[in-house]
MILUM-852661 format. One record per residue (C-alpha): residue in three letters; x, y, z. Coordinates in steps of 0.02 Angstrom, whole numbers, padded with zeros to 5 digits, always signed. Layout:
MILUM-852661
ALAXYZ...
END
This chain:
MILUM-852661
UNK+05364+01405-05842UNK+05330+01257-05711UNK+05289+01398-05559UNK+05162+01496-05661UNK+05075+01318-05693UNK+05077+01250-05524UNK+05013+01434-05476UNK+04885+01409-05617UNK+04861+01241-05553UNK+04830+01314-05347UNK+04718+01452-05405UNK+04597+01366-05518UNK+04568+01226-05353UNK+04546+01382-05237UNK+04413+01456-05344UNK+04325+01292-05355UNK+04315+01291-05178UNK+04266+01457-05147UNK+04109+01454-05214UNK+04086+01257-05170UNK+03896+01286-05163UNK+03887+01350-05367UNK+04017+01210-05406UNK+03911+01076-05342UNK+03756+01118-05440UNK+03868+01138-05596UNK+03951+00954-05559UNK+03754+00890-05507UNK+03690+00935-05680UNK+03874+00891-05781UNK+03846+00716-05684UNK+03701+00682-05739UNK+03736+00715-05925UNK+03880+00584-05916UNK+03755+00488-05847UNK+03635+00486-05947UNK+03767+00490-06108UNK+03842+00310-06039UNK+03664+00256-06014UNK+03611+00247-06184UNK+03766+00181-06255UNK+03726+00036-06115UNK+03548+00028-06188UNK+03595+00038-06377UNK+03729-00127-06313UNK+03565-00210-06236UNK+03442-00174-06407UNK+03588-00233-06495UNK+03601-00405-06412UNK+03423-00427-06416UNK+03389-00409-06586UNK+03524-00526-06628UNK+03464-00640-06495UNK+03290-00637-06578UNK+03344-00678-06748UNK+03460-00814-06693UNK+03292-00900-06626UNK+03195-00837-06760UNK+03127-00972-06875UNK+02975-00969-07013UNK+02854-01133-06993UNK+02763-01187-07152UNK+02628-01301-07118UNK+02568-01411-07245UNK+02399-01456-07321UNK+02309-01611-07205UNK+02324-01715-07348UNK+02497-01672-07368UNK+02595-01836-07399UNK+02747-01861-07282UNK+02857-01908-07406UNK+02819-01755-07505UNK+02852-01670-07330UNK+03037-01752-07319UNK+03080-01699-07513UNK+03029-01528-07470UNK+03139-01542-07319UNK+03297-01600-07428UNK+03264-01471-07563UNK+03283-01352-07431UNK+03432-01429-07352UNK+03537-01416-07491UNK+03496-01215-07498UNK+03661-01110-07432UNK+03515-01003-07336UNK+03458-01112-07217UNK+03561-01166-07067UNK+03421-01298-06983UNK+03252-01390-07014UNK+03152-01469-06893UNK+03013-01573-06978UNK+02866-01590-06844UNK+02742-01741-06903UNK+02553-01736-06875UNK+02581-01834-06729UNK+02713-01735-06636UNK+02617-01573-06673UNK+02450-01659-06590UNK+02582-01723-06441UNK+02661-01552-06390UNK+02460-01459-06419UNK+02424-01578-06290UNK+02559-01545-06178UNK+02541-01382-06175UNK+02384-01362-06146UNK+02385-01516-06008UNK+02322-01359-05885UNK+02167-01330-05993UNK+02039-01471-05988UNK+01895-01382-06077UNK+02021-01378-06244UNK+02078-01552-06197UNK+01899-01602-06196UNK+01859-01507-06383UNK+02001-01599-06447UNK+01928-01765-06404UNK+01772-01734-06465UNK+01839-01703-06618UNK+01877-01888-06631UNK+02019-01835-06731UNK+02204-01758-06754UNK+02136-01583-06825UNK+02327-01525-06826UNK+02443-01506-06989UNK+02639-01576-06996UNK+02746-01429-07019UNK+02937-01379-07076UNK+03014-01260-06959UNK+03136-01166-07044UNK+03301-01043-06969UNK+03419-00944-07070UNK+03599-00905-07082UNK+03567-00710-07096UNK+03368-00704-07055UNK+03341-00525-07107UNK+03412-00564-07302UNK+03395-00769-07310UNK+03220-00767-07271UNK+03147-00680-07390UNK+03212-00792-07522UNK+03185-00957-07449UNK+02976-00878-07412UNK+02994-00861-07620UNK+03068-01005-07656UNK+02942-01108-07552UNK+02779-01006-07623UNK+02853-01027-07791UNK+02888-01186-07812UNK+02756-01278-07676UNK+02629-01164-07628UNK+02490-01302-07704UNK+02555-01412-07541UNK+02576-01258-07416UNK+02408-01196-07294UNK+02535-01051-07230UNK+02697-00971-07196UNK+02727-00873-07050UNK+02855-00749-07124UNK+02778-00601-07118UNK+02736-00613-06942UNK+02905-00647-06890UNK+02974-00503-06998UNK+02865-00381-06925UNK+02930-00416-06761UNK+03104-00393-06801UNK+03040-00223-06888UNK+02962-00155-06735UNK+03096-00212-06620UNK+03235-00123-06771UNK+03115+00035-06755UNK+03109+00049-06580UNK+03302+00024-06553UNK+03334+00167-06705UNK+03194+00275-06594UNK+03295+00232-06433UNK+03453+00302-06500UNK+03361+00451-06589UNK+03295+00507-06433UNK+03472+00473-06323UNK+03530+00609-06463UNK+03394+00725-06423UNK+03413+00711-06230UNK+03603+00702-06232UNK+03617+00873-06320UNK+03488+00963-06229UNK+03584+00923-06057UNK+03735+00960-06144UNK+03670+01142-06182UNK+03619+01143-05986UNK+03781+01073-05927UNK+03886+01232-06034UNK+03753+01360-05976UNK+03760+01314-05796UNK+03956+01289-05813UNK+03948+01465-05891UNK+03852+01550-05752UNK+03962+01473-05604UNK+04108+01545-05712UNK+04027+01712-05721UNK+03992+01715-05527UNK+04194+01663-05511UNK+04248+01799-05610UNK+04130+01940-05519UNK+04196+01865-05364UNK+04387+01878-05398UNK+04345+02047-05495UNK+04466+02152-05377UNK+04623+02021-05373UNK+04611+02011-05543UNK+04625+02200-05567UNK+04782+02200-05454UNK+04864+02056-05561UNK+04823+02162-05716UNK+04914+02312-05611UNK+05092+02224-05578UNK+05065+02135-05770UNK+05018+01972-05763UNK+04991+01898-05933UNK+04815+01844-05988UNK+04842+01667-05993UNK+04892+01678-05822UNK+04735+01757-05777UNK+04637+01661-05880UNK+04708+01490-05847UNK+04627+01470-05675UNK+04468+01465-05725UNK+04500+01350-05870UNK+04562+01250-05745UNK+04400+01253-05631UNK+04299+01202-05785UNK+04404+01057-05817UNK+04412+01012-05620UNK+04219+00996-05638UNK+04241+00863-05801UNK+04346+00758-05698UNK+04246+00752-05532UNK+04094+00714-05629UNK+04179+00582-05747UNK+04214+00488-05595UNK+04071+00503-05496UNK+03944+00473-05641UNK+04061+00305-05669UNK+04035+00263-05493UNK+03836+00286-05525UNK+03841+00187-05677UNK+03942+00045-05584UNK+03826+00022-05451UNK+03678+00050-05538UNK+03719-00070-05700UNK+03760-00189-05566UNK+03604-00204-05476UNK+03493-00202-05607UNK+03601-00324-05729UNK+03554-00484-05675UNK+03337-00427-05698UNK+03399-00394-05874UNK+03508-00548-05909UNK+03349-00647-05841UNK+03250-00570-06002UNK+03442-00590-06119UNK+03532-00748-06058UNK+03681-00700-06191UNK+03692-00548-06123UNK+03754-00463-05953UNK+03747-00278-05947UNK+03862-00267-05792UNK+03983-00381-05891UNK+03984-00246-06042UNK+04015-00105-05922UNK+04174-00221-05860UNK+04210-00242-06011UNK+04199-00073-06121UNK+04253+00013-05938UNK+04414+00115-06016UNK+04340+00163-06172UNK+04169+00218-06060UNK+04292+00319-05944UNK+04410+00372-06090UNK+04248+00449-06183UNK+04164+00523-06019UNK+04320+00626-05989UNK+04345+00682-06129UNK+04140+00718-06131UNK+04179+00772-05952UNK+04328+00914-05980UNK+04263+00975-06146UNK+04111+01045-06084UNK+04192+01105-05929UNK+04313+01213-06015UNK+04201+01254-06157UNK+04098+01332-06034UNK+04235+01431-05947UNK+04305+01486-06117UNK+04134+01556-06172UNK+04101+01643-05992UNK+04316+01709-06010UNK+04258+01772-06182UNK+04125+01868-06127UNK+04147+01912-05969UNK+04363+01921-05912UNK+04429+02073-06037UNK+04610+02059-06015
END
C-alpha cells in the first residue's frame, strides 16, 4: 500500500510541474484569498481593540447650572460614588474649567481676547463621569442623574458619546459583513480556477491515463494524483500568503499602534500565528482538493 502512495505522491508533483504556468495562476488567485481571509480576521482584531479602547476612555460630563453651589456639586459627586456603575469621577471646578479653556487655546489670541472682555468666568464646573461596562452602566447613571437632579444640570453629554460608539459598532459589524461577501466570492474564483487547471491536467495526461486503465489500475490510483496537485496548491499558498501577511502586518503595525497604543497588530499575528496557519491550511487544502474533486467528477470517468 506504501508504493502506490509514494507513486501517488511522485505523480501528483509531476503534474504540478508540468503545467507550472496554469499552476501559478491557480496558486496567484488561491494566495490571495488566504490573504485576504487572514486580513480581515487581523482587521476584525484591530475594530475589536478599538472599540474597547474607546469605551475604556469614554466618560459622560454633566455640567452644572452657573449658580450651581459647589457643595451641591460634591453631594452629587458622593451620590454617585457610592453607585456599583461608576468606576471614576473627576469633579472639574469653575476655575479649573476656565484654566485648561485657557490653556488650550494659549495659540488663539482673538478667543483669549473675547474671554477677557467678558470680564468674567463664562464657564460651568462639571462632573466627568466613566463606567464599569459603558455600553449598559451609562444609560442608568444618564437616568439616575436626569431623574433625580436635572433642576441643577445645563447638560449631559450621553447621547453624543453613545452615538459614537454606535457608529464605530456599525462600521466594525459592516467590516466583517463585507470580509464575508469578499471572502466567498474569491473562494468561488479560487475552486473555478483550481477546477480549470485540473481540467487542462486531465486533457493533458488523457493518453497515460488510458494506458493505466488498460493494464488495470484502480481509480483511486488514477484519481489520487490530481487530488494531490489540488492539495499541493493549498499548501504553497498557505505559506506564501503567511509570508505576505508577515511582512506586510509588520510594516504597517507600528502606523496603526500610533492611532491604538494597546494594541500591536504585528504582535497579534505573533501571537494567533498557529491558529492563523492551522486555519489557512486547512482554508488552503480544502479548496484545492474541492476543486480537483469537482473537475475528477466531471471530467476523469474511470
Amino acid at each position: 500500500m506504501f508504493i502506490p502512495f509514494v507513486r501517488i505522491l511522485k505523480t501528483g508533483f509531476s503534474d504540478f510541474w508540468r503545467n507550472k504556468w496554469v499552476s501559478q495562476a491557480t496558486l496567484g488567485v488561491m494566495i490571495i484569498t488566504l490573504f485576504v481571509i487572514v486580513s480581515f480576521f487581523m482587521l476584525n482584531g484591530v475594530m475589536g481593540s478599538l472599540i474597547a479602547d474607546l469605551k475604556s476612555r469614554m466618560d459622560i460630563s454633566v455640567y452644572f447650572k452657573i449658580d450651581t453651589d459647589e457643595s451641591e456639586i460634591l453631594k452629587i459627586k458622593n451620590n454617585l460614588d457610592d453607585l456599583s456603575q461608576v468606576k471614576n469621577i473627576e469633579y472639574i471646578s469653575r476655575n479649573d474649567a476656565l484654566t485648561r479653556f485657557q490653556k488650550r487655546h494659549q495659540n488663539d489670541p482673538l478667543i483669549l481676547q473675547s474671554l477677557e472682555e467678558i470680564g468674567s468666568n463664562p464657564l460651568t464646573a462639571s462632573l466627568n463621569v466613566q463606567a464599569n461596562d459603558p455600553t449598559s452602566d451609562f444609560p442608568f447613571i444618564s437616568q439616575f442623574l436626569d431623574k433625580n437632579y436635572s433642576n441643577l444640570i445645563d447638560k449631559v453629554n450621553y447621547q453624543e458619546n453613545k452615538d459614537i460608539i454606535s457608529r464605530i459598532s456599525s462600521f466594525s459589524a459592516g467590516t466583517k459583513k463585507a470580509g464575508i461577501i469578499l471572502s466567498l466570492i474569491l473562494v468561488t474564483i479560487v475552486i473555478l480556477v483550481t477546477f480549470n487547471t485540473i481540467r487542462l491536467t486531465i486533457y493533458s495526461v488523457r493518453d497515460e491515463i488510458g494506458i493505466m486503465r488498460l493494464v488495470g489500475a484502480s481509480n483511486a490510483y488514477i484519481r489520487g494524483p490530481f487530488i494531490i496537485e489540488g492539495i499541493i496548491y493549498g499548501v504553497i499558498a498557505t505559506f506564501v500568503s503567511t509570508l505576505a501577511c508577515w511582512m506586510v502586518f509588520k510594516v504597517i503595525s507600528p502606523k496603526i499602534s500610533s492611532m491604538l497604543l494597546d494594541f500591536s497588530l504585528y504582535n497579534h499575528f505573533v501571537q494567533n500565528f498557529w491558529s492563523i496557519i492551522g486555519i489557512e491550511l486547512v482554508i488552503g487544502i480544502a479548496l484545492g482538493a474541492l476543486g480537483s474533486y469537482i473537475a475528477i467528477r466531471k471530467y476523469l470517468k474511470v
